[in-house]
N, C-alpha and C positions, 0 to 999 in steps of 0.2 A: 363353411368350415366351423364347427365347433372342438370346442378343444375340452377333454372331460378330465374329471381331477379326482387324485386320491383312484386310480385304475389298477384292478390287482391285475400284475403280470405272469401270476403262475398258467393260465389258459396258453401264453406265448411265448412260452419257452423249451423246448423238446425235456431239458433236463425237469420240468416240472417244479423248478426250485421255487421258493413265497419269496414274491418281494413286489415292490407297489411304485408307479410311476408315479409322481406328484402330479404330474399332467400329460398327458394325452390326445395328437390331436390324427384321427384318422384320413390319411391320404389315399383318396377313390380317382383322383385327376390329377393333370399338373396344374388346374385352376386351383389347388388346395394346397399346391406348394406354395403359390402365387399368394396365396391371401393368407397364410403363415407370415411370410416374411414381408409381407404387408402391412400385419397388424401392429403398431406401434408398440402393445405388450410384449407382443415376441420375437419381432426383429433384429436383436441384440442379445438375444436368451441363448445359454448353449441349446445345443440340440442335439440328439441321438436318434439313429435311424434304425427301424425295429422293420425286417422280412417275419420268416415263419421262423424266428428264435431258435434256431436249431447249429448255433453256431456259438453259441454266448454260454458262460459263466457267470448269474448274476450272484453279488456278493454281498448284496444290501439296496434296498430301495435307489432307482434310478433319479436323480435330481433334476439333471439338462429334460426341456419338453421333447418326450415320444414321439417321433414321427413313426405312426403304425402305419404303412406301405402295403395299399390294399387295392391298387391296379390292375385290372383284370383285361382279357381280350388274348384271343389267340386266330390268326389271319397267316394265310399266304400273300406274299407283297409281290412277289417274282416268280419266274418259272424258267427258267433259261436252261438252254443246251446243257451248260454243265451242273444247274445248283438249285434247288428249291431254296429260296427265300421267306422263313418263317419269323413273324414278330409274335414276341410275347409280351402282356402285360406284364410288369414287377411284381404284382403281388400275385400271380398266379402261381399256386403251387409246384414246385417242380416236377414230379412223378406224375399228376395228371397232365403239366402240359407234355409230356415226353411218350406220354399215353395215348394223347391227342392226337398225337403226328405223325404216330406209326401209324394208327389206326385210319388217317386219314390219306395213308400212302406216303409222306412224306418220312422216310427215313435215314437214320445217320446218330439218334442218340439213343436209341436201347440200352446201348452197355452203360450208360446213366441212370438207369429205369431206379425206382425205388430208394433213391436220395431223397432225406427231407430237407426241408427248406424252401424257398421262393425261388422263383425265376430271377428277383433280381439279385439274388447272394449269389446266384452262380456264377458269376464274371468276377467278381470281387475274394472271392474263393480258389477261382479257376479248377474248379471241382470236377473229378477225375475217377473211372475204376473201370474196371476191367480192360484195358487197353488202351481207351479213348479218354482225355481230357478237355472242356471242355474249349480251349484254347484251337481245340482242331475243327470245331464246329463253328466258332463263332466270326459272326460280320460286322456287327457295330453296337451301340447301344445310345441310347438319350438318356442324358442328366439333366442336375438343375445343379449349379453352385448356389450353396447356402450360406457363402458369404453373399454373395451379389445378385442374384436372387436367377442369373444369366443360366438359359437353359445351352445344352453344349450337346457334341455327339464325336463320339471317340469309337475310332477303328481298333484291330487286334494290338495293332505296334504303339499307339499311343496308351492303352491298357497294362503295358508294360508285364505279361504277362509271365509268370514262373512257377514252379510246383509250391502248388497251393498259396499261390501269392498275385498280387496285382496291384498297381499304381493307389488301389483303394485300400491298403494294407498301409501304407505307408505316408507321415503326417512330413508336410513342406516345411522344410527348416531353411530356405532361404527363397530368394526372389526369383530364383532360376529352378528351383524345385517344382517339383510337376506331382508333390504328394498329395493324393486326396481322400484322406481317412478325415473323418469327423465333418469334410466339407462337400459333399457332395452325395446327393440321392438319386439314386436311380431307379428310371421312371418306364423304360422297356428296353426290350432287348430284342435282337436280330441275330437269327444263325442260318448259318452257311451249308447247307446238306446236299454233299455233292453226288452228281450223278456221275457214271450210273456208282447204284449203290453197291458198296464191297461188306461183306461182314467182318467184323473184327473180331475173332475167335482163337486168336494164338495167344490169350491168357490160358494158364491151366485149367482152372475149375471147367473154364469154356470145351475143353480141348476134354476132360473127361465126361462134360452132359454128350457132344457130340461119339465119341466112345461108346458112351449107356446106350445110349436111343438109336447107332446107327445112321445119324444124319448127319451129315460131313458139307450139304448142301443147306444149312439154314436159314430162313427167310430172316426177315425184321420181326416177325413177330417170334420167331423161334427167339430168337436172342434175347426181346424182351420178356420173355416168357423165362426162360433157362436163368436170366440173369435176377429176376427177381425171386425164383425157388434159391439160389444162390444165397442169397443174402437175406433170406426169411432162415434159410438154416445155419446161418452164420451168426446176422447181429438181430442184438431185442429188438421190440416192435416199439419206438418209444412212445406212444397211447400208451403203452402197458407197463415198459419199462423206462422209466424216464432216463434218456443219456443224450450226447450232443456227437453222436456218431465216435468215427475214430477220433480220440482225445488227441494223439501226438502224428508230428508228422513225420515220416520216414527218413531215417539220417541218411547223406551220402558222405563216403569216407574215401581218400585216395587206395589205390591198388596196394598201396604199401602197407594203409593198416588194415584194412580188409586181409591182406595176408596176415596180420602177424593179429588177430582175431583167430581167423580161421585155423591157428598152428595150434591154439589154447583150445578154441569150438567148434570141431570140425563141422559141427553142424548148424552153423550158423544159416539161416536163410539170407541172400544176396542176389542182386542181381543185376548185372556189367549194365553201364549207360554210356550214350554215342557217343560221349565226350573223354572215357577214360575214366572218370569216377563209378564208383559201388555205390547203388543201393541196398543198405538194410531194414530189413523187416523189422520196425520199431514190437511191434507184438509179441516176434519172437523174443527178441532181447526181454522185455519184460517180462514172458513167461518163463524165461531162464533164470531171473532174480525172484523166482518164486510165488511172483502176486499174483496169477490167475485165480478168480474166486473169494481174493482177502478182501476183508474191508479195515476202513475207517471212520468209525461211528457210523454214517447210513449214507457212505459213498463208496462203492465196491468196485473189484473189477469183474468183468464178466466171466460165468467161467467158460463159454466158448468162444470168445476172443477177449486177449489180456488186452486191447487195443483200444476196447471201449470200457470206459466208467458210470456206470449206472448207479440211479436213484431208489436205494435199496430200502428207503422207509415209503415210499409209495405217496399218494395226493394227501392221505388222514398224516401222516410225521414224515413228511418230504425233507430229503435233504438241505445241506442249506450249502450255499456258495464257497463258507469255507474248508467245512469236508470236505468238501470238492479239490478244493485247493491243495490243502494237506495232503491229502492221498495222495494227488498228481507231483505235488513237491518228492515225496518220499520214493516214489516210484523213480523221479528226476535221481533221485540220491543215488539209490540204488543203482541202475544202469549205471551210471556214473563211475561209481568204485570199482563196477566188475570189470566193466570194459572202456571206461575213458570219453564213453561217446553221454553228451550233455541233448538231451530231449527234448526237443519245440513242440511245443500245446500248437494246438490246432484252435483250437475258438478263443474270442477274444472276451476277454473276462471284465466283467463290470464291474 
């Protein structure tokens, strides 16, 4: 395990933004978590856990040492009547291992295809589109506590899982707290791909590729195929356009303000959930407050979808963390005044 210093982090972050680790140590094994919090140097040192950056806001050079998460392997464990059992290494890319697996007959996460990030953000995230999130695929995962150095393995219920949320979202404020943001890295994952396989296509976009083309009977590769034309014409490619995917995350409102929205905007996009609450379409709301396309300084919003914030000065005058901020704050404002509802950022900001 070497640990490198002074590491520019614009290469690892989707948004592209300059900012520079003081230290740096790349994790290829859990023997490299092992010998981190071994080393007398940095057994005691914050620490921060770096996947494929594609979830973060950085807002100035990172202080706590880098754990860059570079775990790779992808394997069937299991084969059972009901479920292919697939592990993936953490640092494996998510889009290619979801590539992997269709291609290798194991299917169940297509409608995933074309997220960036790592395999290991995606439980931590509980990362979700066009029908399936991944809460519905998932079977367990291996950590390390980076307070105790103790390697652990946590099922669906112990991950505490919720839109766009998980036990890794949230830091232990007491002895009986089960939070583990800041203290915990994770080193692989296990999901659940049940047989036989069902397509999940009663998302819209879904429901008009299968309209265009006639196929009402879609394979796994149809899906994956149809789901990432979806999302090549929807959101930037961030290689090209630096962004951190959808910035906010979709508010849910009781039936009651959802009505009394919709009496002001009939056209508000929404859509009922099993419990009696609305979801809204956080994009729509912000392209009703005008911002599709605005910027502030060289952080913009996209102009085909108000949902994502891209990096409008490119790698030569990249944005920097607090445009980023600003933007998202004013945008927060905005929605705010019109219709009351207050907008959760979706990546976690450094």
């Amino acid at each position: 395990m070497i640990v490198e210093n002074n590491v520019p982090l614009q290469p690892y972050n989707s948004f592209g933004i300059v900012a520079r680790a003081q230290h740096l140590a790349r994790i290829t094994t859990e023997a490299d978590v092992a010998a981190v919090l071994n080393a007398a140097e940095w057994r005691e040192a914050p620490k921060f856990v770096l996947g494929g950056g594609s979830n973060i806001v950085l807002t100035g050079d990172v202080k706590p040492l880098v754990l860059k998460v570079e775990i790779k392997g992808l394997k069937l464990i299991d084969d059972t009547p009901r479920a292919w059992i697939v592990e993936a290494g953490a640092g494996e890319p998510w889009h290619d291992a979801v590539e992997w697996m269709v291609r290798h007959g194991y299917p169940g996460l297509e409608n995933l295809a074309l997220i960036p990030g790592t395999v290991g953000g995606s439980p931590v995230q509980n990362i979700g589109a066009y029908g399936v999130e991944l809460q519905d695929r998932f079977e367990s995962l291996d950590a390390v506590d980076l307070e105790t150095g103790r390697a652990f393995t946590l099922d669906a219920a112990q991950c505490a899982f919720g839109y766009r949320d998980s036990v890794f979202k949230h830091v232990r404020s007491g002895p009986n707290d089960f939070g583990l943001a800041s203290r915990a890295l994770i080193t692989r994952v296990r999901f659940r791909l049940p047989k036989p396989w069902k397509a999940v296509a009663g998302y819209l976009d879904l429901e008009r590729k299968m309209a265009e083309t006639g196929n009402f009977t879609p394979s796994p590769q149809d899906i994956f195929d149809w789901v990432c034309a979806i999302r090549r014409a929807k959101l930037p490619d961030w290689r090209v356009l630096g962004n951190a995917g959808s910035f906010f995350k979709n508010p849910t409102v009781t039936a009651e303000q959802c009505a009394d929205i919709i009496a002001r905007d009939p056209k508000i996009v929404h859509y009922p959930m099993d419990d009696g609450s609305i979801k809204l379409a956080a994009g729509w709301l912000i392209d009703a407050c005008g911002w599709k396309g605005k910027s502030v300084g060289k952080a913009g919003v996209y102009e085909r979808q108000a949902l994502v914030l891209v990096n409008r000065g490119g790698n030569a005058d990249p944005v920097t963390g607090g445009e980023v901020m600003t933007l998202a704050k004013a945008i927060q404002t905005s929605v705010y005044e019109r219709f009351g509802i207050r907008l959760e950022p979706e990546p976690v900001v450094v």
